[in-house]
PDB file of N, CA, C and O in Angstrom:
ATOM      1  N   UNK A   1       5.906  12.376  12.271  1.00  0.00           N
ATOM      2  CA  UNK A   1       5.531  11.778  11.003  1.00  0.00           C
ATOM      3  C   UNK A   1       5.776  12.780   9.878  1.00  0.00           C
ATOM      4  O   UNK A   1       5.652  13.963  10.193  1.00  0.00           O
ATOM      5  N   UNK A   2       6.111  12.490   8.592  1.00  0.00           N
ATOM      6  CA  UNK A   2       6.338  13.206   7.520  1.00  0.00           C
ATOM      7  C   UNK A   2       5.484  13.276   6.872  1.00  0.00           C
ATOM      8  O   UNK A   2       4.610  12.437   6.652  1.00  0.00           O
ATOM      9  N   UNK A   3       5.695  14.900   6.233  1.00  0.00           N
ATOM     10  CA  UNK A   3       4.303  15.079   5.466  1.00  0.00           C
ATOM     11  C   UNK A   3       4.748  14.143   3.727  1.00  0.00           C
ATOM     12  O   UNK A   3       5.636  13.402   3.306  1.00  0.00           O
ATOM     13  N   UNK A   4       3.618  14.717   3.271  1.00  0.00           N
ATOM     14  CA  UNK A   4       3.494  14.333   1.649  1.00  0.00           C
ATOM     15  C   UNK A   4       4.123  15.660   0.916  1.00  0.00           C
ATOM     16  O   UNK A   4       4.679  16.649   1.393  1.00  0.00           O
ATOM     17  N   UNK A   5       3.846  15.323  -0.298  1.00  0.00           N
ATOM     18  CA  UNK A   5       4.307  15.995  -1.324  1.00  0.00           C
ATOM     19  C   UNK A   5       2.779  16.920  -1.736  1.00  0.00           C
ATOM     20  O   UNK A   5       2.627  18.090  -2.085  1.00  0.00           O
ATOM     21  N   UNK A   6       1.846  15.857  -1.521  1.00  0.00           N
ATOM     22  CA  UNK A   6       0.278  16.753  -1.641  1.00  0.00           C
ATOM     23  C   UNK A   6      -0.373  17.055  -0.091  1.00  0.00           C
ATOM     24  O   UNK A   6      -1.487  17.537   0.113  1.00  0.00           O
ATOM     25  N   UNK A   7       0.475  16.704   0.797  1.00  0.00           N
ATOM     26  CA  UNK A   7      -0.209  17.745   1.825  1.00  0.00           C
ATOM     27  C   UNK A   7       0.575  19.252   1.988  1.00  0.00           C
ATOM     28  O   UNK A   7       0.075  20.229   2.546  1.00  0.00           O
ATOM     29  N   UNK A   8       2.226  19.188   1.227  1.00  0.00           N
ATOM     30  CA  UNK A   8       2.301  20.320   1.372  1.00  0.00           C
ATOM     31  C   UNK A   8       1.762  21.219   0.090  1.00  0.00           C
ATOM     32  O   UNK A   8       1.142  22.261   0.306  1.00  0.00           O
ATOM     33  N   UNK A   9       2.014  20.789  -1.171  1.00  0.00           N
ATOM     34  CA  UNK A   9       1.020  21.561  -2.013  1.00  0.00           C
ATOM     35  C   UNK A   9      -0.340  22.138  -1.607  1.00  0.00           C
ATOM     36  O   UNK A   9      -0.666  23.304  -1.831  1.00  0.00           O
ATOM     37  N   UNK A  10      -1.031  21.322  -1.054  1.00  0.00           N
ATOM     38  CA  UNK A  10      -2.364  22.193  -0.400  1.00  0.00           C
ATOM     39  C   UNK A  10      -2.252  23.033   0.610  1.00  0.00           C
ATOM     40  O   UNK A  10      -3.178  23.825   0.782  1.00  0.00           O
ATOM     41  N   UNK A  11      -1.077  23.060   1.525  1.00  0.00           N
ATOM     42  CA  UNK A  11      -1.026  24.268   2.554  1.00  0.00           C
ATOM     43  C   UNK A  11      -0.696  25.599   1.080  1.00  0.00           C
ATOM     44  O   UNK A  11      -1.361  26.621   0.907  1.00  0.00           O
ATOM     45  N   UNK A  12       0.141  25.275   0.483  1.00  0.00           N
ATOM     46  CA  UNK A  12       0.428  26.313  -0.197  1.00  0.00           C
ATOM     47  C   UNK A  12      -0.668  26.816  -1.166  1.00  0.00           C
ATOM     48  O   UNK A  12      -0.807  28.010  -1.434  1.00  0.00           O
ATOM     49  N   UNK A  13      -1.436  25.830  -1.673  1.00  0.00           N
ATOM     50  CA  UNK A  13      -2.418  26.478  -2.533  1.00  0.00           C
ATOM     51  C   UNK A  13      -3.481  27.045  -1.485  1.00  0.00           C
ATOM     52  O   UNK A  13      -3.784  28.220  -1.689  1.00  0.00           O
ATOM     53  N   UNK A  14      -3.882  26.642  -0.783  1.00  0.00           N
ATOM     54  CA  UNK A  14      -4.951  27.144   0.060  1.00  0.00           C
ATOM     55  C   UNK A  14      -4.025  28.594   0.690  1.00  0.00           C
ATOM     56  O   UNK A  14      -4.396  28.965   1.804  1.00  0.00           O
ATOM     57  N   UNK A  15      -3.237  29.147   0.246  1.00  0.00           N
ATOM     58  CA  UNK A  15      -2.782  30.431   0.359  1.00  0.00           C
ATOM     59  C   UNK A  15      -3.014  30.972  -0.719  1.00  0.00           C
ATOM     60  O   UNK A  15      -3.848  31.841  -0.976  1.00  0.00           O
ATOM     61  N   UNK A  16      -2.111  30.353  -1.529  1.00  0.00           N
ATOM     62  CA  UNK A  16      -1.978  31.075  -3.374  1.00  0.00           C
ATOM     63  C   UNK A  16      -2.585  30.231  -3.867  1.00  0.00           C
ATOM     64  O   UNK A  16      -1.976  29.161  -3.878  1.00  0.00           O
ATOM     65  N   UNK A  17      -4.064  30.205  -4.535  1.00  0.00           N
ATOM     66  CA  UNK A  17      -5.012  29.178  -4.791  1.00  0.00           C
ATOM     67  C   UNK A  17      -4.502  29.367  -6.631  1.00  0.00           C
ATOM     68  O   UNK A  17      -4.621  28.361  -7.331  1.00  0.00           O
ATOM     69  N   UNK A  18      -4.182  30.141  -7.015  1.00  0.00           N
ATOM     70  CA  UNK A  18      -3.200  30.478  -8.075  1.00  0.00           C
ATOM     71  C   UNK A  18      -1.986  30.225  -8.646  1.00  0.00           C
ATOM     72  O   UNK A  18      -1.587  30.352  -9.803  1.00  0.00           O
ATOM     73  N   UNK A  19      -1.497  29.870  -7.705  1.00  0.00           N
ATOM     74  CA  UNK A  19       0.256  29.479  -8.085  1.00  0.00           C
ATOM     75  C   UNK A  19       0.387  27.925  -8.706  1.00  0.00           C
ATOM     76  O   UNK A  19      -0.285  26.895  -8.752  1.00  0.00           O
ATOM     77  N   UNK A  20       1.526  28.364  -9.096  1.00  0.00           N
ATOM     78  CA  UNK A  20       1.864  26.928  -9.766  1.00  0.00           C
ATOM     79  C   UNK A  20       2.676  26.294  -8.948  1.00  0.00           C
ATOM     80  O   UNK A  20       3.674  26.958  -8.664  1.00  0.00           O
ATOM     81  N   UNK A  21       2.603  25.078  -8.385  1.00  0.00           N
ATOM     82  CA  UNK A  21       4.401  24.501  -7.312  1.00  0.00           C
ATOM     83  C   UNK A  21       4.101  23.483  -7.578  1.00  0.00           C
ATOM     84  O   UNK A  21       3.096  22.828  -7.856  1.00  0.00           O
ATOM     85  N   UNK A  22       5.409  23.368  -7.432  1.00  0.00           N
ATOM     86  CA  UNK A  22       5.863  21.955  -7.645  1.00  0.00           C
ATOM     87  C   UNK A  22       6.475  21.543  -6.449  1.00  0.00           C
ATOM     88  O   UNK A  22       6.748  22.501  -5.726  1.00  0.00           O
ATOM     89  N   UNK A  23       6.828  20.290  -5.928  1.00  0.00           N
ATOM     90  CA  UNK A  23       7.359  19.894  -5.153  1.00  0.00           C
ATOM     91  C   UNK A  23       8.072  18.626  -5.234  1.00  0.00           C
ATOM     92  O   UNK A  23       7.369  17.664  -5.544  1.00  0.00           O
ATOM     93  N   UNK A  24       9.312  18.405  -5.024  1.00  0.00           N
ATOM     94  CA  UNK A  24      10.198  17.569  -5.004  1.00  0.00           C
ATOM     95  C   UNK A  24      10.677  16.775  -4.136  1.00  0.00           C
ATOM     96  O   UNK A  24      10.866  17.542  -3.192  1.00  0.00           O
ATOM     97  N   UNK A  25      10.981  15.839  -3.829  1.00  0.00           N
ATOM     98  CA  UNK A  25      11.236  14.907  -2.526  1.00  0.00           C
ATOM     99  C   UNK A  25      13.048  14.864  -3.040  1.00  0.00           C
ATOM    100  O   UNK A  25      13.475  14.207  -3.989  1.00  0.00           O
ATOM    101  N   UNK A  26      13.719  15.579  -2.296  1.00  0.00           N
ATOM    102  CA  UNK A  26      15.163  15.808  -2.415  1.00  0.00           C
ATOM    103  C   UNK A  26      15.839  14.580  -2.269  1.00  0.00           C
ATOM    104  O   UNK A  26      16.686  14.277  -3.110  1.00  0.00           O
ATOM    105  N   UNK A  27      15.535  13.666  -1.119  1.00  0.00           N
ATOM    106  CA  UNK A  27      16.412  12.705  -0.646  1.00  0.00           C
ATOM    107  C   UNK A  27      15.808  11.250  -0.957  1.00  0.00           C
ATOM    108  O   UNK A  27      16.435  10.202  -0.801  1.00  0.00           O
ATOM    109  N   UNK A  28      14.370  11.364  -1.465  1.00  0.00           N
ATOM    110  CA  UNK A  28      13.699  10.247  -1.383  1.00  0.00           C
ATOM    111  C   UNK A  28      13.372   9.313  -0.165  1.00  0.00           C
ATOM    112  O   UNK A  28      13.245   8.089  -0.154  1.00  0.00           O
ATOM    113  N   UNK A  29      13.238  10.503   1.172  1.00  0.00           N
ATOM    114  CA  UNK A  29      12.855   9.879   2.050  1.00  0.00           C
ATOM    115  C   UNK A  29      11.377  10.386   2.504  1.00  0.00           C
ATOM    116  O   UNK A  29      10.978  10.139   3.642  1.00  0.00           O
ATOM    117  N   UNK A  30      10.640  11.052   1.637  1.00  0.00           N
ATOM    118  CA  UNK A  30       9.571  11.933   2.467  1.00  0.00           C
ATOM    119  C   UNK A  30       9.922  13.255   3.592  1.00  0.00           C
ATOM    120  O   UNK A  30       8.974  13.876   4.072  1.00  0.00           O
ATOM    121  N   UNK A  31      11.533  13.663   4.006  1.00  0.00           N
ATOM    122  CA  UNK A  31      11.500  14.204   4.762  1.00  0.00           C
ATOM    123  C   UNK A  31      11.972  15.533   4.121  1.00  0.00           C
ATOM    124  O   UNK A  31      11.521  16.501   4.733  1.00  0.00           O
ATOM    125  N   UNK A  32      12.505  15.753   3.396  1.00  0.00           N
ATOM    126  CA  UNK A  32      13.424  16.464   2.487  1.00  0.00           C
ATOM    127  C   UNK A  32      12.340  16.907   1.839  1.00  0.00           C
ATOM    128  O   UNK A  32      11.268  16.302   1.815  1.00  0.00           O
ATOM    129  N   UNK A  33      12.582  18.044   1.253  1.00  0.00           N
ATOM    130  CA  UNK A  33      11.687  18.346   0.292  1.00  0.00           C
ATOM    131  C   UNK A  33      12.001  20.245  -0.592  1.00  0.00           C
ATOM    132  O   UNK A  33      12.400  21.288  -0.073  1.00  0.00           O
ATOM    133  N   UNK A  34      11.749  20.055  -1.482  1.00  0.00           N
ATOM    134  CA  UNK A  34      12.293  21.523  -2.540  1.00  0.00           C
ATOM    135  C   UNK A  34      10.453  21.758  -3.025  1.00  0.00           C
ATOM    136  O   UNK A  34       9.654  20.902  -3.405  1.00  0.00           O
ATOM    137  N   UNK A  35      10.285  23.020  -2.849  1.00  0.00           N
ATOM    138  CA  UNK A  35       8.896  23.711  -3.364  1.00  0.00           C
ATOM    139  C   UNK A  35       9.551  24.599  -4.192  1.00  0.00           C
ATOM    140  O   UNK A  35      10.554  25.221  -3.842  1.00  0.00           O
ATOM    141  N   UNK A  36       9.151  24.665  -5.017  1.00  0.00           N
ATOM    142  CA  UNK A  36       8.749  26.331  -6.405  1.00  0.00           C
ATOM    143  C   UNK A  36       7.366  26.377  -6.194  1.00  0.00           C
ATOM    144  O   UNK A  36       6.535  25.488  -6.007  1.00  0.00           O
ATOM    145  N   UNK A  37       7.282  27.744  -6.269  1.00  0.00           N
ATOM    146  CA  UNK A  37       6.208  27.981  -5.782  1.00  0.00           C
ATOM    147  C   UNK A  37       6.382  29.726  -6.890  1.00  0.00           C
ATOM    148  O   UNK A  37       7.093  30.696  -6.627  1.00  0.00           O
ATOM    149  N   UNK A  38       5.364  29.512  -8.179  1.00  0.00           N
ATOM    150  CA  UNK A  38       5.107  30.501  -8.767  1.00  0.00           C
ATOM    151  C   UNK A  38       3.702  31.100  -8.637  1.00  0.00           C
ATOM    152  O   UNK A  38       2.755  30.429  -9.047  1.00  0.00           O
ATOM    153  N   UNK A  39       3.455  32.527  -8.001  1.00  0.00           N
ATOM    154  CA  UNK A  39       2.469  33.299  -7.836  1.00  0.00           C
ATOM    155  C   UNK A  39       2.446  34.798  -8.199  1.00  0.00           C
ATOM    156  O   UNK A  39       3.249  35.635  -7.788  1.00  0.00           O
ATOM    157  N   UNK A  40       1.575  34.979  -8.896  1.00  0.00           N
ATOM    158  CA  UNK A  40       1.484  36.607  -9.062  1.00  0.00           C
ATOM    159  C   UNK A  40       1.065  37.310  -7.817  1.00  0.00           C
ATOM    160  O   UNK A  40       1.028  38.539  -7.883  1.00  0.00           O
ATOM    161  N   UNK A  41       0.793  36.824  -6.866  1.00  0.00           N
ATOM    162  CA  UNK A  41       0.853  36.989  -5.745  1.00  0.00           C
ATOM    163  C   UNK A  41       2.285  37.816  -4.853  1.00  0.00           C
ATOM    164  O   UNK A  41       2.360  38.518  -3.845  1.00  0.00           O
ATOM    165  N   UNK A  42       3.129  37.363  -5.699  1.00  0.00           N
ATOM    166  CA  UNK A  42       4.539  37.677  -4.907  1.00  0.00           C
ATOM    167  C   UNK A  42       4.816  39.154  -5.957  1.00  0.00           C
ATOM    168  O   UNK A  42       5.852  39.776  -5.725  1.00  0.00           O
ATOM    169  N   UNK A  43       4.105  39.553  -6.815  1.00  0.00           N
ATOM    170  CA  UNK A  43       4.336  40.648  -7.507  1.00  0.00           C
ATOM    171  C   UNK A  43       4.818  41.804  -7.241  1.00  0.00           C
ATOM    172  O   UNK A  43       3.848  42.559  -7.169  1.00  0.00           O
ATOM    173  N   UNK A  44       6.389  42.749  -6.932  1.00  0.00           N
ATOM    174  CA  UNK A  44       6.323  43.236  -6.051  1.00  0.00           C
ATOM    175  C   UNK A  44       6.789  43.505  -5.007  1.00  0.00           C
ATOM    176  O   UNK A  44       6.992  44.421  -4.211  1.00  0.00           O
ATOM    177  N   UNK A  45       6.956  42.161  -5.250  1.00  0.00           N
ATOM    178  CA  UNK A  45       7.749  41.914  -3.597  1.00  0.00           C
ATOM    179  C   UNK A  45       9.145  40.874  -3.823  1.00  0.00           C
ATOM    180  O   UNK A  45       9.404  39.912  -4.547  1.00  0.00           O
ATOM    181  N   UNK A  46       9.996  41.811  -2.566  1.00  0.00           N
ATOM    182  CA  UNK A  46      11.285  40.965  -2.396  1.00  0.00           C
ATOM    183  C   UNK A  46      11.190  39.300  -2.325  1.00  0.00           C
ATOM    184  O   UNK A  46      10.449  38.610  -1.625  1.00  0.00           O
ATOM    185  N   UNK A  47      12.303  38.857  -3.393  1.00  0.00           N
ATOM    186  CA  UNK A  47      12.438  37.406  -2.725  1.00  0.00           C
ATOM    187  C   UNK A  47      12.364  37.012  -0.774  1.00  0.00           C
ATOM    188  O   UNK A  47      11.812  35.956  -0.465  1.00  0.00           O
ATOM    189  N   UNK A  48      12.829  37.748   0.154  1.00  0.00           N
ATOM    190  CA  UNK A  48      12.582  37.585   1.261  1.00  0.00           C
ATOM    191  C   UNK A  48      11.278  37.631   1.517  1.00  0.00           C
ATOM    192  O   UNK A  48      10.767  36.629   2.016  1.00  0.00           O
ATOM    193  N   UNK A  49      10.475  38.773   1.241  1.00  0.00           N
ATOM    194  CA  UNK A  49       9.327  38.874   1.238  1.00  0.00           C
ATOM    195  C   UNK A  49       8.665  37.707   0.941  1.00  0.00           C
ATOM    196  O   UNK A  49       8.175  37.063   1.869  1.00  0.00           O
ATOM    197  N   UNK A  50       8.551  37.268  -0.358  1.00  0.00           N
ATOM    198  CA  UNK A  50       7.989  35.913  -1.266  1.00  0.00           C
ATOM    199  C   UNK A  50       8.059  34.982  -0.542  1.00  0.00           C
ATOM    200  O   UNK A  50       7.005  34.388  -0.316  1.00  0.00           O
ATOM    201  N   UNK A  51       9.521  34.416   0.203  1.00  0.00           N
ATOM    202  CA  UNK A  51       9.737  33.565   1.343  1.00  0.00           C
ATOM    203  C   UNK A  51       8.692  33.679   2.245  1.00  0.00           C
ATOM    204  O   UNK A  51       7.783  32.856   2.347  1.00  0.00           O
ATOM    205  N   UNK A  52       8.845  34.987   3.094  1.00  0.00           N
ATOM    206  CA  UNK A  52       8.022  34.864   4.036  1.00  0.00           C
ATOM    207  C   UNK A  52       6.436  34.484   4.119  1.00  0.00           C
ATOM    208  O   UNK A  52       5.850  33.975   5.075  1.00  0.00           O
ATOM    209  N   UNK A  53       5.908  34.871   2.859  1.00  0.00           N
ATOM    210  CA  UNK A  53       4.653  34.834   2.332  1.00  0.00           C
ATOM    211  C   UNK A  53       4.267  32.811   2.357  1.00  0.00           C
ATOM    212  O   UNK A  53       3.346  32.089   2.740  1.00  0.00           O
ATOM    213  N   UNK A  54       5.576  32.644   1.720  1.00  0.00           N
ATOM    214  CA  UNK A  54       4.815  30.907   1.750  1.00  0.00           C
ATOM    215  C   UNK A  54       4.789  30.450   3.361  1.00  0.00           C
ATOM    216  O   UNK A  54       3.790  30.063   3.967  1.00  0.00           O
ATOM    217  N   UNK A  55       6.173  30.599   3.910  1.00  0.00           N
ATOM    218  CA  UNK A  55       6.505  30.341   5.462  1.00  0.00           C
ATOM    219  C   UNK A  55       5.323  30.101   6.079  1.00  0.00           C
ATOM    220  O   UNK A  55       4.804  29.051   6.460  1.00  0.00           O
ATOM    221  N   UNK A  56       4.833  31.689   6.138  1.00  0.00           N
ATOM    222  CA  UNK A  56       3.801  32.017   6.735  1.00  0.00           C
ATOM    223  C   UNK A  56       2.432  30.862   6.645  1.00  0.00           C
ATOM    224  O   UNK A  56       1.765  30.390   7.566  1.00  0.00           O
ATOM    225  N   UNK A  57       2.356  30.686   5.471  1.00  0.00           N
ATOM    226  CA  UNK A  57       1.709  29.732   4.812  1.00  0.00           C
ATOM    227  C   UNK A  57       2.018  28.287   5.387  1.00  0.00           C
ATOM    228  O   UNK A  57       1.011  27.579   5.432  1.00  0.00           O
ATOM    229  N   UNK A  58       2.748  27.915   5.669  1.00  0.00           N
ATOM    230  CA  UNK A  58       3.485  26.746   6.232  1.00  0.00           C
ATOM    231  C   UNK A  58       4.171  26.649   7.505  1.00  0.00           C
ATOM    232  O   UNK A  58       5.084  25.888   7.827  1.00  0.00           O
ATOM    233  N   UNK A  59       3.271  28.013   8.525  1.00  0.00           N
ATOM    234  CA  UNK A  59       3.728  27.895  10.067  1.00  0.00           C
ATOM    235  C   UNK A  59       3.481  26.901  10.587  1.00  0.00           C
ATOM    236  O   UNK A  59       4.259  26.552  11.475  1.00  0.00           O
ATOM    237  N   UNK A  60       2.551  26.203  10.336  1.00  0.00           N
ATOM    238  CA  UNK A  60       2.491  25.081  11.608  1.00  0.00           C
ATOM    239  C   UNK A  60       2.869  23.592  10.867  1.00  0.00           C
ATOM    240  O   UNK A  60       3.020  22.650  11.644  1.00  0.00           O
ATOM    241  N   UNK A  61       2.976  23.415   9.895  1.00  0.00           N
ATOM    242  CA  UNK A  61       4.143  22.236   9.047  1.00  0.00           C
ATOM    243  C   UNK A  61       5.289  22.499   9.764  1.00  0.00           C
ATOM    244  O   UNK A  61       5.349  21.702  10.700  1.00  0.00           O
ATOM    245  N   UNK A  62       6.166  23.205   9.752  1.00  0.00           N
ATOM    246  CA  UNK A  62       7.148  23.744   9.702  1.00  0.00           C
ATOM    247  C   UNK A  62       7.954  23.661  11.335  1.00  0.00           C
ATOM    248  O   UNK A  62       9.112  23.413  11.671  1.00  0.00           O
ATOM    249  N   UNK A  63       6.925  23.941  11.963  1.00  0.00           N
ATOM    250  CA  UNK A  63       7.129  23.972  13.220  1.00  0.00           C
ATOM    251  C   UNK A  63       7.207  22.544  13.538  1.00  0.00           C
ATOM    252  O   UNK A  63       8.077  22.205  14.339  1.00  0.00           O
ATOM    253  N   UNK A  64       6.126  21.299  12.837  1.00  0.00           N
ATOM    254  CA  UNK A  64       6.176  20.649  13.278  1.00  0.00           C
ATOM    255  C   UNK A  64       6.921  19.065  12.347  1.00  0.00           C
ATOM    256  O   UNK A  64       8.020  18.615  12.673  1.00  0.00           O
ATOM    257  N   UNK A  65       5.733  18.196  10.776  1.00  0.00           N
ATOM    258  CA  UNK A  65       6.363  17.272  10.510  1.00  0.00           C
ATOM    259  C   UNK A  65       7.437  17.695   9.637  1.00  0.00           C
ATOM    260  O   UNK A  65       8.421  16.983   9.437  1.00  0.00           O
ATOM    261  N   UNK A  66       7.201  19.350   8.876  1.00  0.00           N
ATOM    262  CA  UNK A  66       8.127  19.166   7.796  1.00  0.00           C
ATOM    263  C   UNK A  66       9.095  19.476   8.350  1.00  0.00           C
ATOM    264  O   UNK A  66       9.069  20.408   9.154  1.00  0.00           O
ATOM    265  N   UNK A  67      10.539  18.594   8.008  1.00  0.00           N
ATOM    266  CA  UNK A  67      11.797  18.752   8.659  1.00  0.00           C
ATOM    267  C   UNK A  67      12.441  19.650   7.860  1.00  0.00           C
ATOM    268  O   UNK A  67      13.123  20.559   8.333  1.00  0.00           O
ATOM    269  N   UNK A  68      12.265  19.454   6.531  1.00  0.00           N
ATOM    270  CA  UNK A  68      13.304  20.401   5.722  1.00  0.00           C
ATOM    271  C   UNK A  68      12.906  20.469   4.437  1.00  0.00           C
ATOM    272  O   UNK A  68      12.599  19.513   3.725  1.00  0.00           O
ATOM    273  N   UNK A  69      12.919  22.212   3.995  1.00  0.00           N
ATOM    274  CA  UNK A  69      12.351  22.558   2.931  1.00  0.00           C
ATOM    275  C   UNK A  69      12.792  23.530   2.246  1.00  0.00           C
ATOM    276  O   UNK A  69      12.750  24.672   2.705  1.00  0.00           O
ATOM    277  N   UNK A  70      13.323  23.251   0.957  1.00  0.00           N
ATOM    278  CA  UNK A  70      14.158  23.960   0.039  1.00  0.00           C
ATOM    279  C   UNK A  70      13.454  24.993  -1.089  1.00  0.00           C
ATOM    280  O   UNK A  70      13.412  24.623  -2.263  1.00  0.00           O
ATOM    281  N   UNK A  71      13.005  26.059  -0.768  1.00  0.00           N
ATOM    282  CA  UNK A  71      12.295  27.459  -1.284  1.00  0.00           C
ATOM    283  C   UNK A  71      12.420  27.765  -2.176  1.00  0.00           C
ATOM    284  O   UNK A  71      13.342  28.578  -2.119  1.00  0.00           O
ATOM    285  N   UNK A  72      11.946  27.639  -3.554  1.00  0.00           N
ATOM    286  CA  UNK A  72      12.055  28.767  -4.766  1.00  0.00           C
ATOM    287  C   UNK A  72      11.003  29.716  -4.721  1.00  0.00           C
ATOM    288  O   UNK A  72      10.048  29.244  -4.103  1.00  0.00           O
ATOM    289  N   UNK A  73      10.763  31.074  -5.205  1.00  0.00           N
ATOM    290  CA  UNK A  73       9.701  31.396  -5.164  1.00  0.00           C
ATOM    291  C   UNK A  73      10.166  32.472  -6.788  1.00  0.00           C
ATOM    292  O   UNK A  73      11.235  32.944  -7.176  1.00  0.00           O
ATOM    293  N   UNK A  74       8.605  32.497  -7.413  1.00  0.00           N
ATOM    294  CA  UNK A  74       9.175  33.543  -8.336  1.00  0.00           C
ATOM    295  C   UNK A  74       7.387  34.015  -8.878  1.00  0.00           C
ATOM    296  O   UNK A  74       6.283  33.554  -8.589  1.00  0.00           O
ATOM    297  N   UNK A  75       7.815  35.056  -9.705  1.00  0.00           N
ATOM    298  CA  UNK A  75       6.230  35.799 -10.209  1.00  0.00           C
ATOM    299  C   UNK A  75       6.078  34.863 -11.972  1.00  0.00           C
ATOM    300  O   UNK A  75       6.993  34.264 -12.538  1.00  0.00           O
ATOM    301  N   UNK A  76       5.024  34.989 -12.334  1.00  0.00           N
ATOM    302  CA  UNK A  76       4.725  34.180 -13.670  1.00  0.00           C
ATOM    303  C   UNK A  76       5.484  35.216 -14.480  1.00  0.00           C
ATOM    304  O   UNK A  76       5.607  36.390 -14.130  1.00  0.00           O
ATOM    305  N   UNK A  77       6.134  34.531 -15.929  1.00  0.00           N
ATOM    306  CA  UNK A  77       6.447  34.845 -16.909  1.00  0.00           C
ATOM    307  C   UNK A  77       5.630  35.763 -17.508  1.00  0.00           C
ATOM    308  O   UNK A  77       5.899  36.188 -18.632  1.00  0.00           O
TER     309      UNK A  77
END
């Protein structure tokens, strides 16, 4: 089953209870999906790093309904 657009925002905020994301449904099927994901959290740290930080955040989505997910990550203006 596919997630939402607000069940993955809450894996991510319940990490970075701070960040700003957005999330996009790429294909308009629920399965697809693009996150930005802005945190001062990632301050610091490599874009790989930043990646890994949400990932991490989204191990067990990931593993399981979300099929595919397109990563921005960046620090606040």
């Amino acid at each position: 089953m596919a997630m939402t657009a607000g069940e993955i925002e809450k894996l991510i905020k319940d990490a970075f209870p701070e960040a700003q994301v957005t999330i996009t449904d790429l294909a308009g099927d629920g399965d697809h999906w693009a996150a930005e994901v802005i945190s001062a959290s990632f301050v610091g740290k490599s874009r790989v790093q930043q990646h890994q930080m949400v990932n991490a955040a989204l191990k067990e989505a990931l593993a399981g309904p979300l099929h595919a997910l397109a990563l921005t990550t960046r620090v606040p203006a």
